[in-house]
C-alpha positions as YAML, in Angstrom:
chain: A
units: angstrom
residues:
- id: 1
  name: UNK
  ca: [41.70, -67.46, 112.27]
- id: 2
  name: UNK
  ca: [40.78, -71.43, 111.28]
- id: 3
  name: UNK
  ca: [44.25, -72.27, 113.27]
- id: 4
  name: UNK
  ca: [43.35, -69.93, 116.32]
- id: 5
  name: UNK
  ca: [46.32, -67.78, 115.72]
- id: 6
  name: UNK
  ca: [43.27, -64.79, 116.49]
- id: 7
  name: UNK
  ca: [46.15, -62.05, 117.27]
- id: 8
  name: UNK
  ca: [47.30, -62.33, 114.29]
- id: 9
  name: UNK
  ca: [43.82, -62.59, 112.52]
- id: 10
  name: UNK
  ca: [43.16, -59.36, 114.06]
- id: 11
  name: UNK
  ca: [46.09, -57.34, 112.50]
- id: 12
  name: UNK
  ca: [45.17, -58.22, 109.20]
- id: 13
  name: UNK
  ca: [41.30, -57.54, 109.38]
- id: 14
  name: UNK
  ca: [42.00, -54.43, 110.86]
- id: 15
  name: UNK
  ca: [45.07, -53.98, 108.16]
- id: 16
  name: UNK
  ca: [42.69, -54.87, 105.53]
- id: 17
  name: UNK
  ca: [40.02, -52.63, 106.37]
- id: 18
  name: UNK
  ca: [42.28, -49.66, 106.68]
- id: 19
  name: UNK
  ca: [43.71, -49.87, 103.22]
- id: 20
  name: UNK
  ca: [40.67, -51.01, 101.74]
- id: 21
  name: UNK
  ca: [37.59, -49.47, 103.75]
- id: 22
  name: UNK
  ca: [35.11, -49.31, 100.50]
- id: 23
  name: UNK
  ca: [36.55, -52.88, 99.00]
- id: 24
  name: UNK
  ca: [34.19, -55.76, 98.82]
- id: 25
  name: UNK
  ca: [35.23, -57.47, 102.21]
- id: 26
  name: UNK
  ca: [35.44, -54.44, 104.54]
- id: 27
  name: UNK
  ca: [32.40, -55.10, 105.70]
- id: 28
  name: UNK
  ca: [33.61, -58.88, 106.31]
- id: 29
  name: UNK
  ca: [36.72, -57.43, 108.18]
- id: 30
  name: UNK
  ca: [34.37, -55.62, 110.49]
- id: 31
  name: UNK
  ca: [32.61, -58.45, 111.34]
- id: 32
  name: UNK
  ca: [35.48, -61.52, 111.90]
- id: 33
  name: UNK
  ca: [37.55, -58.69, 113.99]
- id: 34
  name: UNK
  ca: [34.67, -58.57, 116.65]
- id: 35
  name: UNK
  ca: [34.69, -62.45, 117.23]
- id: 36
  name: UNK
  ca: [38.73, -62.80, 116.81]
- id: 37
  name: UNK
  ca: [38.66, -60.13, 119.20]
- id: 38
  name: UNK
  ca: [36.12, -61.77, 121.45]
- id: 39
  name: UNK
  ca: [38.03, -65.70, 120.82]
- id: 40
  name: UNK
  ca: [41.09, -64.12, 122.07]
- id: 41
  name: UNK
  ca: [39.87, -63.45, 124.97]
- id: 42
  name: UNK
  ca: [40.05, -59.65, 124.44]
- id: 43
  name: UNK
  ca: [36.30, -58.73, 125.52]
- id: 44
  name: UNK
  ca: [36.56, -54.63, 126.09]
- id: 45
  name: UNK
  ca: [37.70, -54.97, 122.11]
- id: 46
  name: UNK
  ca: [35.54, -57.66, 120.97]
- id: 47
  name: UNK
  ca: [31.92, -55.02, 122.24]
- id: 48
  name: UNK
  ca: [33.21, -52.14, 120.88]
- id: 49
  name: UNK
  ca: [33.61, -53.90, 117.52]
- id: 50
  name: UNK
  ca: [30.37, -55.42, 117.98]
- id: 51
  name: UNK
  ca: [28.62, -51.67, 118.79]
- id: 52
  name: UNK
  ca: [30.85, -50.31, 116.35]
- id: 53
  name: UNK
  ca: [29.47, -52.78, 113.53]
- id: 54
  name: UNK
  ca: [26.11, -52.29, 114.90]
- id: 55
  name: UNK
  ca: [26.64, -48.29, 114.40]
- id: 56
  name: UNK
  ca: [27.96, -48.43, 110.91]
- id: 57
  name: UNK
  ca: [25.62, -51.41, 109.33]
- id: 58
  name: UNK
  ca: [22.57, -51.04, 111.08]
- id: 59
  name: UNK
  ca: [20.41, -53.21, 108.28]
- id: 60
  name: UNK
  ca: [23.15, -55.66, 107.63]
- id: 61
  name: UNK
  ca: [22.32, -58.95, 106.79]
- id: 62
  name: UNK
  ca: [24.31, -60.75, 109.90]
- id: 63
  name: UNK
  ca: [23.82, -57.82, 112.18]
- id: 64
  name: UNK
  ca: [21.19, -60.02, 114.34]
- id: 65
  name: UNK
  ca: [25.04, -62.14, 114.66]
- id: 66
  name: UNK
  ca: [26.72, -59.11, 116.06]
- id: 67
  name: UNK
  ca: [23.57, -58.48, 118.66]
- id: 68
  name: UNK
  ca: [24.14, -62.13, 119.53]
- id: 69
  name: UNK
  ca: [27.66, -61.87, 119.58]
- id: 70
  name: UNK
  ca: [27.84, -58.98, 121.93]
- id: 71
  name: UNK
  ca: [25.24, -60.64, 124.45]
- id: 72
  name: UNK
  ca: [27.71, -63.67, 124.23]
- id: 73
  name: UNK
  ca: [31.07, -61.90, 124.99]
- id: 74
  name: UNK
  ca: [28.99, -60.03, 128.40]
- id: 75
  name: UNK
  ca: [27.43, -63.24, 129.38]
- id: 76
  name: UNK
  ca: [30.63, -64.76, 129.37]
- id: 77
  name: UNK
  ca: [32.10, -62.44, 131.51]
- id: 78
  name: UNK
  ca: [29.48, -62.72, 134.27]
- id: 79
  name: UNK
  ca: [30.02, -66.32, 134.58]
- id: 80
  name: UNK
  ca: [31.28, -66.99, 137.82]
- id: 81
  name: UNK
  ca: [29.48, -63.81, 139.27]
- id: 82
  name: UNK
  ca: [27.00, -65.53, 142.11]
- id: 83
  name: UNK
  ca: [30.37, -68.03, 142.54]
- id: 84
  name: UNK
  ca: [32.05, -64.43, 144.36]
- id: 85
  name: UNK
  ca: [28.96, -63.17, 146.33]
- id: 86
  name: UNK
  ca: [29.83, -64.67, 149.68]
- id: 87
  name: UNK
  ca: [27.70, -63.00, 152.12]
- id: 88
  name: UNK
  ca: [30.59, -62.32, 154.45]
- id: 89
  name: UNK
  ca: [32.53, -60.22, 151.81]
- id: 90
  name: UNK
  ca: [33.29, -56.60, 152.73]
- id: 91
  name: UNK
  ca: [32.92, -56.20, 148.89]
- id: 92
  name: UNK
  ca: [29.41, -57.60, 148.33]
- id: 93
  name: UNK
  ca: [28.00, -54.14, 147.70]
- id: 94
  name: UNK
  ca: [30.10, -52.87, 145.29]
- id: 95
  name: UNK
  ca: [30.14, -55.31, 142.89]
- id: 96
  name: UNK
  ca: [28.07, -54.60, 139.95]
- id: 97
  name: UNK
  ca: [26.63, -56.62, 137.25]
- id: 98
  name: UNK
  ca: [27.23, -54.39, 134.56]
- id: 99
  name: UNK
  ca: [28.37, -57.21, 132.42]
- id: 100
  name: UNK
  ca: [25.16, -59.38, 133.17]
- id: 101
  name: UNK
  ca: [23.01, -56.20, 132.49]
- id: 102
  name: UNK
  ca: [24.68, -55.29, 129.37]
- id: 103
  name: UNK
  ca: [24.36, -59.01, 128.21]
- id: 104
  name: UNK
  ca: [20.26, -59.05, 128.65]
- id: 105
  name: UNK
  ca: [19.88, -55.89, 126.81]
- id: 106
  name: UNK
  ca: [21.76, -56.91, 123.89]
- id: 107
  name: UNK
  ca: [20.11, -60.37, 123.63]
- id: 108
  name: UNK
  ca: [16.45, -58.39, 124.23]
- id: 109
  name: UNK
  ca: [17.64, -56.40, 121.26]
- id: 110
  name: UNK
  ca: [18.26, -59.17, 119.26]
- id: 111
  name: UNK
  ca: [15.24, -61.17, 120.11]
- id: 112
  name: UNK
  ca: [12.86, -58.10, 119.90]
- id: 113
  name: UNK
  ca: [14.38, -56.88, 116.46]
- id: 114
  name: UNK
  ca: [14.75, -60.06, 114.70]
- id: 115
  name: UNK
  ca: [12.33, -62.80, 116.46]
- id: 116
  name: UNK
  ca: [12.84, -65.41, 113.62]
- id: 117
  name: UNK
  ca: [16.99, -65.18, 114.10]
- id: 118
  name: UNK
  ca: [18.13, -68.40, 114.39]
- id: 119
  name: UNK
  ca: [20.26, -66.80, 117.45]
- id: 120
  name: UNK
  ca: [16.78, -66.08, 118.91]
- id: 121
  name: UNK
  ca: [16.10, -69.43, 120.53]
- id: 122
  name: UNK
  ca: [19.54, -69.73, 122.29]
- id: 123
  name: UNK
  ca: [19.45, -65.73, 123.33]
- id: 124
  name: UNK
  ca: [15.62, -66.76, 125.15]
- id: 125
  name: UNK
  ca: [17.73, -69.56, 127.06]
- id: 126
  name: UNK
  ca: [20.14, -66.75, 128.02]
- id: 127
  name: UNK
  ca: [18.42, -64.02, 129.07]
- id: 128
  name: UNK
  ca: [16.16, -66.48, 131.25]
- id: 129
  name: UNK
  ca: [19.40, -67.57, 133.38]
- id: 130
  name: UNK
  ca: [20.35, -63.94, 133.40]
- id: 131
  name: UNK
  ca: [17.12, -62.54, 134.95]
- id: 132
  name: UNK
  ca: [17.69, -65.24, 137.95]
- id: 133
  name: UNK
  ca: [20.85, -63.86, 138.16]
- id: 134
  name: UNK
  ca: [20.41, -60.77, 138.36]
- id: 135
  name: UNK
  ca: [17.26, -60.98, 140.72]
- id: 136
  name: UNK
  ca: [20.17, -63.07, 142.76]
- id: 137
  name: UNK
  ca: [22.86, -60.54, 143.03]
- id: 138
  name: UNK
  ca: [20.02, -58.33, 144.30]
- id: 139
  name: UNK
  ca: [18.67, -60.20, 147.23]
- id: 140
  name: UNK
  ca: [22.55, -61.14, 147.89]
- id: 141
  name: UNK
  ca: [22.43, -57.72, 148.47]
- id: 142
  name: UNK
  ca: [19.93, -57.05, 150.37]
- id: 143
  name: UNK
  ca: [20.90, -60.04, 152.83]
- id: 144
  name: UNK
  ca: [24.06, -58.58, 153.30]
- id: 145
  name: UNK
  ca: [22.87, -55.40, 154.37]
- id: 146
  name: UNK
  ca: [20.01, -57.22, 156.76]
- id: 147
  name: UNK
  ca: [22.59, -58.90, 158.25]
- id: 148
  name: UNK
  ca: [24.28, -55.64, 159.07]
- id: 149
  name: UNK
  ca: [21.09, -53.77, 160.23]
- id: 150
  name: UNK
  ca: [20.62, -51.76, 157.54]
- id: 151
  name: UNK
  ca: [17.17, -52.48, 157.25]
- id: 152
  name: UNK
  ca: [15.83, -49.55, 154.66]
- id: 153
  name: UNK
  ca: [18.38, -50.40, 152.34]
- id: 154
  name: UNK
  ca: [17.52, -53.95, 152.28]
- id: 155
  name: UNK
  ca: [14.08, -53.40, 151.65]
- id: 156
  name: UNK
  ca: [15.07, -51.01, 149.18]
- id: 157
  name: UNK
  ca: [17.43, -53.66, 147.28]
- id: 158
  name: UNK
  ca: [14.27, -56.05, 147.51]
- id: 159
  name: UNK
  ca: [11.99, -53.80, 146.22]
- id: 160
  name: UNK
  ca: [14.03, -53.23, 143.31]
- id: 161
  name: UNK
  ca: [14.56, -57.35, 142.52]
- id: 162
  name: UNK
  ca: [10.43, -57.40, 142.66]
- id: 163
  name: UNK
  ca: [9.92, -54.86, 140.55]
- id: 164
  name: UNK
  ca: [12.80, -55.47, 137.87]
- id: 165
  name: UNK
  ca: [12.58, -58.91, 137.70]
- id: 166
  name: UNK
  ca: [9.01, -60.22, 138.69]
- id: 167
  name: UNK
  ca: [9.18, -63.77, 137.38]
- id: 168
  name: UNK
  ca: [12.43, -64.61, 138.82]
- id: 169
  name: UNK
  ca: [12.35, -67.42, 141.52]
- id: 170
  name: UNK
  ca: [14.73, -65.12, 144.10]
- id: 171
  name: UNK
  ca: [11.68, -62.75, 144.08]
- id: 172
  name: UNK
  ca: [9.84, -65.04, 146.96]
- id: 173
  name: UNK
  ca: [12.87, -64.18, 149.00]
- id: 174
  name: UNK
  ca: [12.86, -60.65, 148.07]
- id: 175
  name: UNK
  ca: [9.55, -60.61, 149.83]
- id: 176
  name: UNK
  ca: [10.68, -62.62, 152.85]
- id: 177
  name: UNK
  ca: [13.34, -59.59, 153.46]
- id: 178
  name: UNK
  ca: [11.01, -57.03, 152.47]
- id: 179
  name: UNK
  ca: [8.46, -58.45, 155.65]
- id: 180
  name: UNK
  ca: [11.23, -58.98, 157.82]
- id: 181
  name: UNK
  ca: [13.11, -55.28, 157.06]
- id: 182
  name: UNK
  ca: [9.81, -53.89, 157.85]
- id: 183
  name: UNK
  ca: [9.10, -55.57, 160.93]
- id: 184
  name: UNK
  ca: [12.34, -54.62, 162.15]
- id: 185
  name: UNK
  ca: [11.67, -50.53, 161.51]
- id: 186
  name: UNK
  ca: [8.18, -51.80, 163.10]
- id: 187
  name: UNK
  ca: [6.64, -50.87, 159.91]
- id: 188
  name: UNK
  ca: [4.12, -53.13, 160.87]
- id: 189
  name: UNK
  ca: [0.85, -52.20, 158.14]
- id: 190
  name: UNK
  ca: [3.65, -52.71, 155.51]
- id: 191
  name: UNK
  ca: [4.84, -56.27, 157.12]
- id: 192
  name: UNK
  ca: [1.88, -57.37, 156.98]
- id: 193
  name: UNK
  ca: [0.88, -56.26, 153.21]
- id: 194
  name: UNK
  ca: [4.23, -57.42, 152.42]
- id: 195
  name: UNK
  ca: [3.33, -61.13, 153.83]
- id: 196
  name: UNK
  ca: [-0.49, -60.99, 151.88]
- id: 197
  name: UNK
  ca: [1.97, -60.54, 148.46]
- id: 198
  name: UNK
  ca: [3.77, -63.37, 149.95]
- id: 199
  name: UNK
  ca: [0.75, -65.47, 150.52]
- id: 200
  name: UNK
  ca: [-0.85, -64.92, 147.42]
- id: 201
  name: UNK
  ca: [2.46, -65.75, 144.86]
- id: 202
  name: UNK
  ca: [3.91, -68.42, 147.48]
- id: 203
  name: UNK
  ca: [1.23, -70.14, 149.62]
- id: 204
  name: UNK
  ca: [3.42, -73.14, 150.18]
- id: 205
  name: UNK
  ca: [6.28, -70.92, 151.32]
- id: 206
  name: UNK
  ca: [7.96, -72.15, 154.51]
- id: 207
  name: UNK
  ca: [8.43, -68.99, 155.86]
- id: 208
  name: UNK
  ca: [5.00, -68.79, 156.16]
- id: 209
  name: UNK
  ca: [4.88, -71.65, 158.23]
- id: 210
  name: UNK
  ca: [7.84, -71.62, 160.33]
- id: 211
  name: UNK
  ca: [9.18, -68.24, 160.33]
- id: 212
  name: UNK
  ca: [6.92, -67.12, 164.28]
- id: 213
  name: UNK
  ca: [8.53, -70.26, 165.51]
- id: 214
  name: UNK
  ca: [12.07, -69.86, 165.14]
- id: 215
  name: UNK
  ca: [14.32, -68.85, 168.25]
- id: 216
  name: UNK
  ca: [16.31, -65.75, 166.04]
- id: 217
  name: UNK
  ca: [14.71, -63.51, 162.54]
- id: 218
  name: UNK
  ca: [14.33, -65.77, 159.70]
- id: 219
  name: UNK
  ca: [16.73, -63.77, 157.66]
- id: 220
  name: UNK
  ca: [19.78, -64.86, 160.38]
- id: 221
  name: UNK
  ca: [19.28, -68.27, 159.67]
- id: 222
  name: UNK
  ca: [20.44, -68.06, 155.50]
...
């Protein structure tokens, strides 16, 4: 493993545990096989030896490492995510964060089950950029289908980014779509409750200011 020959590492934790699964360093095995697994790049493998671990040793010593570790390997692999949401892509709708969702619950684990981890601090950082990423994908979302007249979805999609992920700073565009989707059904008691939320959490918001005197709907102009 020290010369990044992981493969190999992995054949002979996995050997070792199999003829040995009560010796002193099965336990061990268990745990280097999840990160060789994750460092080569083999990240289906590398969570299911993290859950795995996490099933078997619940009280372990280092099992705050495996919550950690598992948040890692899905964060890692929703890099990149908000990089492929181009508004114009016939695919937009199906893509799904699982990865990103996945991620945040394992660090919340982690941070809620052992607060003093020295992991904790770093998972915090994490699960902050993940929230705004997630609270992204969402109003991606719910563009897409405003641009496409699907009006009760969008406000449907921004609905759910206000209500999952309150803090994020997407949310005062979740709101913006919300007022606009309603406006175009001619919801018009709900437009304007929408905008009072609006005014209240973002009184400096431009929308506020500019959106009656713009030739087309605000929303055609992102």
């Amino acid at each position: 493993m020290n010369d990044g020959a992981y493969e190999d590492a992995i054949k002979y934790f996995e050997k070792l545990e199999a003829r040995y699964p009560y010796g002193r360093y099965a336990q061990q095995a268990q745990l280097e096989v999840a990160y060789a697994y994750y460092k080569d790049d083999e990240p289906v493998s590398a969570i299911s030896a993290c859950n795995r671990f996490i099933r078997l040793h619940p009280n372990h010593p280092h099992v705050d490492y495996v919550y950690y570790l598992k948040g890692v390997v899905n964060f890692n692999a929703n890099l990149g995510l908000l990089s492929r949401l181009g508004l114009g892509s016939k695919n937009l709708v199906d893509r799904d964060p699982k990865a990103a969702r996945e991620s945040f619950q394992a660090f919340k684990s982690l941070v809620t089950r052992f607060p003093n981890s020295k992991y904790t601090p770093d998972a915090l950082a994490r699960m902050h950029y993940l929230v705004n990423t997630l609270a992204s994908h969402e109003i991606a979302v719910a563009s897409y289908y405003m641009h496409r007249g699907a009006y009760l979805a969008a406000v449907n999609r921004a609905q759910g980014a206000v209500k999952n992920y309150p803090h994020a700073p997407a949310i005062e565009q979740a709101l913006i779509i919300m007022a606009e989707g309603y406006k175009a059904m001619g919801m018009t008691q709900l437009e304007h409750d929408t905008l009072r939320v609006l005014k209240l959490n973002f009184p400096h918001s431009t929308y506020l200011t500019h959106a009656k005197t713009q030739s087309k709907p605000w929303w055609k102009l992102w």
